[in-house]
N, C-alpha and C positions, 0 to 999 in steps of 0.2 A: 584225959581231955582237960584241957584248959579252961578252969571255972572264967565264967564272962559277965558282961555287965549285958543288960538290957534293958534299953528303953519302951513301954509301952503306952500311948495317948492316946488311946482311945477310952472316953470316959464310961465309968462305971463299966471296965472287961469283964466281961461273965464269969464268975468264979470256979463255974465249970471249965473252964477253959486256961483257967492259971496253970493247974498241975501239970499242964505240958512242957512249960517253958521252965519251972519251978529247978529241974536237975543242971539245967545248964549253968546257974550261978545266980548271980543277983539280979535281980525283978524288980525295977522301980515303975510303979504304975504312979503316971503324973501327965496330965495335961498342961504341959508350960506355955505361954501364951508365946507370941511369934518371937517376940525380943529375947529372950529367956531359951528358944531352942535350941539354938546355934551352939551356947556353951555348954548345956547338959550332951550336945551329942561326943562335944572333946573325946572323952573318956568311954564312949560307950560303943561294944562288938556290935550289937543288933538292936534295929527299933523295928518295932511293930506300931504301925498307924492304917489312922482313917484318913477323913477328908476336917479339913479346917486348918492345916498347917501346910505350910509351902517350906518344901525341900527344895528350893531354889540353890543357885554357883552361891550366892553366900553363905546361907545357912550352912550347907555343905561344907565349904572352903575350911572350918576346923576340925574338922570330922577324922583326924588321922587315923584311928580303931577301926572305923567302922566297916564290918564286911559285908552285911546285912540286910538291906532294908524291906521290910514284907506291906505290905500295905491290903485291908480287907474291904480293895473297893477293884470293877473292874476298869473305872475309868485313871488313867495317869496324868493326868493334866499337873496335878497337885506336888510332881518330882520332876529334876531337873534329870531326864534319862541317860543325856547327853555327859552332861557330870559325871554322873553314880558311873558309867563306863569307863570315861577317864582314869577316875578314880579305885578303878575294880572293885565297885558296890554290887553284889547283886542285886537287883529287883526280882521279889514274889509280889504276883497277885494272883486274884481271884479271876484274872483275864485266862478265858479258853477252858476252863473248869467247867465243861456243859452239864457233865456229871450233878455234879452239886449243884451248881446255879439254879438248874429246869426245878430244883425245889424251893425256890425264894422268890414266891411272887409278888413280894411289898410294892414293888418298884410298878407293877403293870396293872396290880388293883387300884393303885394313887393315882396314875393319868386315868383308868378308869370314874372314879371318884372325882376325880374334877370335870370329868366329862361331864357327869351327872348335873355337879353344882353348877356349872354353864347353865347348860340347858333348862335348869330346873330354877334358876335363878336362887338358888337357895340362900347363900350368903348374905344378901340384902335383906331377902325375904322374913331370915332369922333377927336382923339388927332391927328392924320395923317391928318387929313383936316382941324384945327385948324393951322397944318404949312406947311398949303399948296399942300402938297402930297393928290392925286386923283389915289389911285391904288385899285380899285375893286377886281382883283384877290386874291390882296395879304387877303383881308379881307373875302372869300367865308365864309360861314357858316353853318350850317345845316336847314332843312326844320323842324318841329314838325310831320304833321302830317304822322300818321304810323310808329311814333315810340312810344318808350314805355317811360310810367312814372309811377316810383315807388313812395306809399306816403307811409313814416312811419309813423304811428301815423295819424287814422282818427277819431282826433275829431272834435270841431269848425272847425276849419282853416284846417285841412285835409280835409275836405269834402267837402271844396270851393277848395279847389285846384284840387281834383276830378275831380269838375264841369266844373273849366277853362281848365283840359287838354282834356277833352271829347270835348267841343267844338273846338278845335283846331284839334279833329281828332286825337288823340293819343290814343295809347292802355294804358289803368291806372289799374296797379296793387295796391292794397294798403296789408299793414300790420299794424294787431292792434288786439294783443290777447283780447283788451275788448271789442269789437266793431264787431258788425255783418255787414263787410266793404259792402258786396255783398250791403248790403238795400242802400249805398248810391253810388254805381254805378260803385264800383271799382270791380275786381277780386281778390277776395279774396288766397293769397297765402303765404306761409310761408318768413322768414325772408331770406334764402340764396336764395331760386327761384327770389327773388324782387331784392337781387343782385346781379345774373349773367345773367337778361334779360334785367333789367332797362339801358334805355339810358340816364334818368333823374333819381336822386333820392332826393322829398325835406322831409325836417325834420318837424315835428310838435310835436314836443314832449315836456312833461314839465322835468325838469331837477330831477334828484333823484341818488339817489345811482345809480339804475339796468344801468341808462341812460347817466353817466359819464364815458364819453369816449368811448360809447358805437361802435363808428366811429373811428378802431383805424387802425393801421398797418394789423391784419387778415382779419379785411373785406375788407379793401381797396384793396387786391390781392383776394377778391372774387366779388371782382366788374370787368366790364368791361373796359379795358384801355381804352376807348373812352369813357366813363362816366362822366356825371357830376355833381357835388353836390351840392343842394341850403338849408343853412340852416338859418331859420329865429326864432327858438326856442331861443338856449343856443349857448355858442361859447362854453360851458364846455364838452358837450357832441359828440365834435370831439379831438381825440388828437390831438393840431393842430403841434406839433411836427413831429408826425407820418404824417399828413397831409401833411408841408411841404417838406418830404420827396418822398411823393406819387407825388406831382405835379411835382417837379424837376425830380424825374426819369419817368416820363411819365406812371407813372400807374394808375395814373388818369388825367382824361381832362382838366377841370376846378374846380373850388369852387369857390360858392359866398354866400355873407353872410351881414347881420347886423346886427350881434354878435361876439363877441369874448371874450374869454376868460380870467378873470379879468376887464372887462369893468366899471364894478362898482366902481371903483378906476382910472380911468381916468379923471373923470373932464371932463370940457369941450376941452381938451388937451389932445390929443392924446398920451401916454409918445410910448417909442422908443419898438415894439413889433415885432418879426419874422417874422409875416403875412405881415404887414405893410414894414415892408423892404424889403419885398420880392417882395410885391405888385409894390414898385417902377419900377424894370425892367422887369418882367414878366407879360404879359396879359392874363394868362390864371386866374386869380385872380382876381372878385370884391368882395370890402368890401365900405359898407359906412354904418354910426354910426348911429343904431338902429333904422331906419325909421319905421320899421313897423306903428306900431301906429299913424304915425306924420304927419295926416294929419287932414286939419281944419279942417272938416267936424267930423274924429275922436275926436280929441280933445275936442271939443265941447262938444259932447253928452258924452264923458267919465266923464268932470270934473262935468257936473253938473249931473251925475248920482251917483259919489263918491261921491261930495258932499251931495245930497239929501239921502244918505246911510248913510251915519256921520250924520246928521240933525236928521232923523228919529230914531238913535240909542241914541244920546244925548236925544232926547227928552222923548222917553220912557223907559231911565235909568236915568231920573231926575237927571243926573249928576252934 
């Protein structure tokens, strides 16, 4: 077998997880920032990635080696998929792996967790005793149980978010034309019933045409004005224009989120975005930068499961 080059950008890769790829050939572990990828892929058989770099027709466009591309996320937003074909790139991901997935629950504890800080107003409540101010009143919050939570989308990660509002004692309606939601414990109802009774509603959707924007200006005046929205999918599939608008005139409660839209082109630097200005003097607003996934325990078992998916595909495509 033909020793090969490999790209890996996903920072700090579990070192457990290097020894798989280690026999194939050279291993450059390096996060190059978006200007800097295009020419490190010239020369390289296989990259391994996360999310934070866009494999878009340019970046692509020098990539003549590459046969490769794994990615240890299930969303693709972040590759041109259309390209990589052209191109006869394969695409790995973590997309369809139930197996695996059903044990990495970062992603459905975090919209859980921000459910809470909504409702508990916590964020605020923490920056007021930070300087000093001790006013309970002003920070009162809502209780969970016996109210209602709408889940769009019950797949993986809906169906743990189910789980966590039932144990809190909350009525869970879920919606998901592909999914027979009743089996995994929600109330199965249509899309407008989920919102004009939901007092929660989180996202779990993967992004697509039907699902951009899906969260615009109409449903947000068919939501209830005391409603709040957790989405931990896409930041695409809210407009967050129309969002902003919804928060300031109080037709909706809260959002919180870690996504947003364009993220992908952030870098590790936040540039100057609506939400995030807005976020500054309004507390009905969190956002923080895509945690889902981002916990050790996650991390771990995803990179050395990408990894050993890249391992296992090289080896029995003799590449």
């Amino acid at each position: 077998m033909e020793l090969m080059k490999i790209l890996v950008t996903i920072p700090n890769f579990t070192e457990a997880a290097r020894g798989a790829l280690a026999p194939f050939g050279e291993v450059i572990y390096r996060t190059p920032t978006q200007d800097e990828l295009a020419s490190m892929l010239a020369d390289c058989d296989a990259v391994l990635c996360g999310l934070g770099l866009r494999f878009d027709q340019a970046t692509l466009a020098g990539a003549k080696k590459l046969k490769v591309l794994a990615t240890a996320t299930t969303g693709l937003d972040h590759l041109d998929l259309a390209v990589a074909e052209v191109k006869g790139i394969t695409v790995l991901s973590l997309r369809g792996e139930e197996e695996f997935l059903n044990s990495i629950t970062g992603t459905a504890e975090l919209a859980f967790a921000l459910l809470l800080n909504l409702a508990r107003r916590i964020p605020p409540a923490l920056a007021a005793v930070k300087q000093g101010r001790w006013e309970r009143e002003r920070f009162r919050g809502h209780a969970l149980a016996g109210q209602t939570l709408g889940v769009v989308g019950v797949g993986r990660l809906g169906r743990m978010m189910v789980r966590y509002g039932r144990a809190f004692g909350k009525r869970v309606l879920g919606h998901d034309p592909k999914v027979d939601v009743a089996v995994h414990g929600a109330e199965p109802v249509s899309f407008e019933k989920l919102l004009a009774e939901s007092d929660f509603v989180s996202l779990h959707l993967h992004l697509a045409p039907e699902t951009t924007k899906l969260f615009n200006r109409q449903v947000f005046a068919r939501m209830k004005p005391s409603a709040y929205l957790i989405n931990t999918s896409r930041g695409e599939i809210v407009d967050e224009s129309d969002l902003l608008a919804a928060l300031a005139s109080g037709q909706l409660a809260g959002y919180a989120t870690d996504v947003l839209a364009g993220e992908n082109n952030f870098g590790e630097r936040a540039v100057s975005h609506p939400l995030i200005d807005y976020a500054q003097t309004h507390d009905n607003l969190i956002i923080v930068p895509h945690l889902g996934g981002m916990t050790y325990q996650s991390r771990e078992a995803t990179d050395r499961f990408i990894a050993q998916k890249l391992a296992a595909y090289l080896k029995n495509q003799n590449v």
